[in-house]
C-alpha positions as CSV (number, residue, x, y, z in Angstrom):
1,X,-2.0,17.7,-7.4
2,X,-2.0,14.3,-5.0
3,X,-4.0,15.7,-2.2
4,X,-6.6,17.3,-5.0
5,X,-6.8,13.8,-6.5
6,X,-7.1,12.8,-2.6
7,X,-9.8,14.3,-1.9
8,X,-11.5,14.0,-5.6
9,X,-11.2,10.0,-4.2
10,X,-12.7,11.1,-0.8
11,X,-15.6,12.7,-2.2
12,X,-16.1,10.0,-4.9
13,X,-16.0,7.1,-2.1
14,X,-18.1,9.4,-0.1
15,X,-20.8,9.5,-2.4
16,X,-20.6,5.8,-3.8
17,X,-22.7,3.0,-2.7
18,X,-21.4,-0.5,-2.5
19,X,-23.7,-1.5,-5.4
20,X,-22.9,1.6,-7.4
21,X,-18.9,1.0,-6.6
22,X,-19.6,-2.7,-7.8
23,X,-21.3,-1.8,-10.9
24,X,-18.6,0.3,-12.1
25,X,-16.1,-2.3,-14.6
26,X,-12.6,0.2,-14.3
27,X,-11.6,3.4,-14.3
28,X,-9.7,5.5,-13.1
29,X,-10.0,6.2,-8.8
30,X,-7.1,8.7,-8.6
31,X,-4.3,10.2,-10.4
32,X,-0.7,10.0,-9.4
33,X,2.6,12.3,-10.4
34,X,6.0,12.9,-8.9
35,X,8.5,14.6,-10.7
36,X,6.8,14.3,-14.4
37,X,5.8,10.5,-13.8
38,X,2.2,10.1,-14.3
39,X,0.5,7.4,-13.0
40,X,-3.1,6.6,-12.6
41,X,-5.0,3.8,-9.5
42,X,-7.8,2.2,-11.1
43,X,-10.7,1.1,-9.5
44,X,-10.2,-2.5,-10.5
45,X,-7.0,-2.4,-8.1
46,X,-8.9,-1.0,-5.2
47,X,-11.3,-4.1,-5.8
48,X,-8.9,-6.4,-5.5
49,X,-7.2,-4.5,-2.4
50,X,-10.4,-4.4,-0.8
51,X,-12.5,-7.6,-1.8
52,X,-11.3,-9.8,1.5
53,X,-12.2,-7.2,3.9
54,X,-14.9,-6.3,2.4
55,X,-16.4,-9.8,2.8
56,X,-15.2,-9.3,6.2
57,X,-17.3,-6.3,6.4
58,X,-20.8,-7.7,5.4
59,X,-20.0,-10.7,7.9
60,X,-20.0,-8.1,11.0
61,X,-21.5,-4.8,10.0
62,X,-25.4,-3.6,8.8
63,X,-27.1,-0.5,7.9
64,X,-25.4,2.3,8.2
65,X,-22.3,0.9,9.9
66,X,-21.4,-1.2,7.1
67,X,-21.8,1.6,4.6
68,X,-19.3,3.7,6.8
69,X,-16.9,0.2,6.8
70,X,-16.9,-0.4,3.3
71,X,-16.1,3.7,2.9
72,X,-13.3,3.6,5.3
73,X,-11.8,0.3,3.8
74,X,-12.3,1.7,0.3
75,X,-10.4,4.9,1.0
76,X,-7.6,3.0,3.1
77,X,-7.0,0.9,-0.2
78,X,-6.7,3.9,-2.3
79,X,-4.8,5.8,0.1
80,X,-2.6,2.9,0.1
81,X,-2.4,2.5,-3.8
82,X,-1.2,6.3,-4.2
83,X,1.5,5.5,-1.4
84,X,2.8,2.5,-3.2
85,X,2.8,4.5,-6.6
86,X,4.5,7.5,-5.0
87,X,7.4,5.1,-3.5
88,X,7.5,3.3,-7.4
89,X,7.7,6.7,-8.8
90,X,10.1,8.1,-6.7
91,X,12.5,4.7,-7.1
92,X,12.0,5.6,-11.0
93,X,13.0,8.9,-10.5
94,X,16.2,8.3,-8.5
95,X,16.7,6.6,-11.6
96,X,17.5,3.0,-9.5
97,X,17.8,-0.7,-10.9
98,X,16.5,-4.3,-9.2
99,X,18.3,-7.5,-10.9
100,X,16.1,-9.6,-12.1
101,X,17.6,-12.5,-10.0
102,X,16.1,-10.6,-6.8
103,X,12.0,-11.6,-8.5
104,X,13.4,-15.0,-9.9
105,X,15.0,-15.7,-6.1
106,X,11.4,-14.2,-5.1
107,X,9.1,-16.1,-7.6
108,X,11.0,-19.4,-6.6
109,X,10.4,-18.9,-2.9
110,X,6.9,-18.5,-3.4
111,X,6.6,-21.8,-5.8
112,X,8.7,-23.6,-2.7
113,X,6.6,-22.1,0.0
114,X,3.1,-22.0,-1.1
115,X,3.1,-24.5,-3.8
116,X,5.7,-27.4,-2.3
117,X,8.0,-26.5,-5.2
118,X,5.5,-27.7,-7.8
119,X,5.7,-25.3,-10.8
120,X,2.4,-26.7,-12.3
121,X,0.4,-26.3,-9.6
122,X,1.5,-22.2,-9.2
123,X,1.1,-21.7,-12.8
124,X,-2.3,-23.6,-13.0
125,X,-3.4,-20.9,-9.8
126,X,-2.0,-17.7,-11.5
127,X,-4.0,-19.1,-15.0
128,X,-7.3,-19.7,-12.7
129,X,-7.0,-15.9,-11.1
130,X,-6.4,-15.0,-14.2
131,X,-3.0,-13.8,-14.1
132,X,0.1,-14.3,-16.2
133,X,3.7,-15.0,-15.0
134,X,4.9,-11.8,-16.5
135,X,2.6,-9.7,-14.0
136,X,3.0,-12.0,-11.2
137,X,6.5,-10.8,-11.6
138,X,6.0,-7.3,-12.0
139,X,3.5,-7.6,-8.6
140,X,6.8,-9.5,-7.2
141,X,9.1,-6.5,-8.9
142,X,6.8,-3.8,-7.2
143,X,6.7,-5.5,-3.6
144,X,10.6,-5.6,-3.6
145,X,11.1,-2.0,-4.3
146,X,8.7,-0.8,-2.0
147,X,9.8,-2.7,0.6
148,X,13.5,-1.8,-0.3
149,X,12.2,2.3,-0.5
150,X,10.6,1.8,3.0
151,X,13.7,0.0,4.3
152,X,16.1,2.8,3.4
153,X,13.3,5.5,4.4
154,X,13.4,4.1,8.1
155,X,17.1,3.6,7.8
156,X,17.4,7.4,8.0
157,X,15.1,8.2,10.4
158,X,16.7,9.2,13.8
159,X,16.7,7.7,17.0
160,X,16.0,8.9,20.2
161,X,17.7,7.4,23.1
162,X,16.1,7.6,26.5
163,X,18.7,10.2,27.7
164,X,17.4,12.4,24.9
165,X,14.4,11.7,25.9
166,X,15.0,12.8,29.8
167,X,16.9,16.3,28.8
168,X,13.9,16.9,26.3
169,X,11.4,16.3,29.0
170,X,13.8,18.1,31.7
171,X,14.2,21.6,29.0
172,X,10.4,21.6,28.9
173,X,9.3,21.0,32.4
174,X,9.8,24.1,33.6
175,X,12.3,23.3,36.1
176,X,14.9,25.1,36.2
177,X,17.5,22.9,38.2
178,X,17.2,19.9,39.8
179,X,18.6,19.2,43.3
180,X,18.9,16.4,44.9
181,X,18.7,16.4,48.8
């Protein structure tokens, strides 16, 4: 089902131009399920994943070159969307809690780092990007699991030392002993 909706996105980035992509208010970019959760990406996310380096874009590319840019940006963002989503719906599904003093800890941070502690000032910004407190929290809420999810993913992974390594490289050589004169 993912990599249908993948390459559904694929073929839809494919075929859009930038002004076609622009014109387009919302809908829906690509569908995401894991384990009964259903969750959609919306192409208003992907604009606002996308809208910086997109700029970026238009300052160094032309012709055909930027058309092939904005593709490959587009596609990275809603590549990256469905990964996020996946690692949000698999933390649902484990069926795994974040305390709320975690986003509160996070929201003050962010109030003390970016806005030298003044509370007005941050909620004045979120009001002039037109967001609410509620979903700057539930952006925060997100960020923290993923990051959490990747942390314990990478947690697990193995590691190879560089005498496994060696005997992995000495197995496959083709050597069949060494000797050492």
């Amino acid at each position: 089902m993912i990599r249908n909706s993948l390459l559904a996105v694929a073929v839809l980035v494919s075929f859009c131009s930038p002004a076609f992509a622009q014109s387009v208010l919302d809908g829906i970019a690509a569908e995401v399920s894991l384990a009964g959760l259903k969750d959609v990406v919306t192409f208003s996310e992907v604009r606002e994943l996308v809208t910086n380096k997109e700029r970026q874009a238009h300052q160094t590319f032309q012709g055909q070159a930027l058309v092939e840019k904005i593709k490959e940006i587009r596609l990275a963002a809603i590549n990256d969307l469905i990964d996020r989503t996946l690692i949000l719906q698999d933390f649902k599904t484990k069926g795994y809690t974040i305390p709320e003093y975690l986003i509160d800890e996070r929201v003050k941070e962010v109030i003390r780092d970016s806005f030298g502690g003044d509370r007005a000032a941050f909620m004045r910004t979120l009001a002039a990007q037109g967001m609410t407190l509620e979903k700057f929290r539930d952006f925060q809420r997100d960020s923290i699991i993923v990051q959490e999810m990747r942390r314990m993913a990478t947690k697990g992974a193995a590691t190879v030392t560089e005498q496994k390594v060696a005997e992995y490289s000495f197995q496959h050589s083709g050597i069949r002993s060494l000797e050492f004169t």
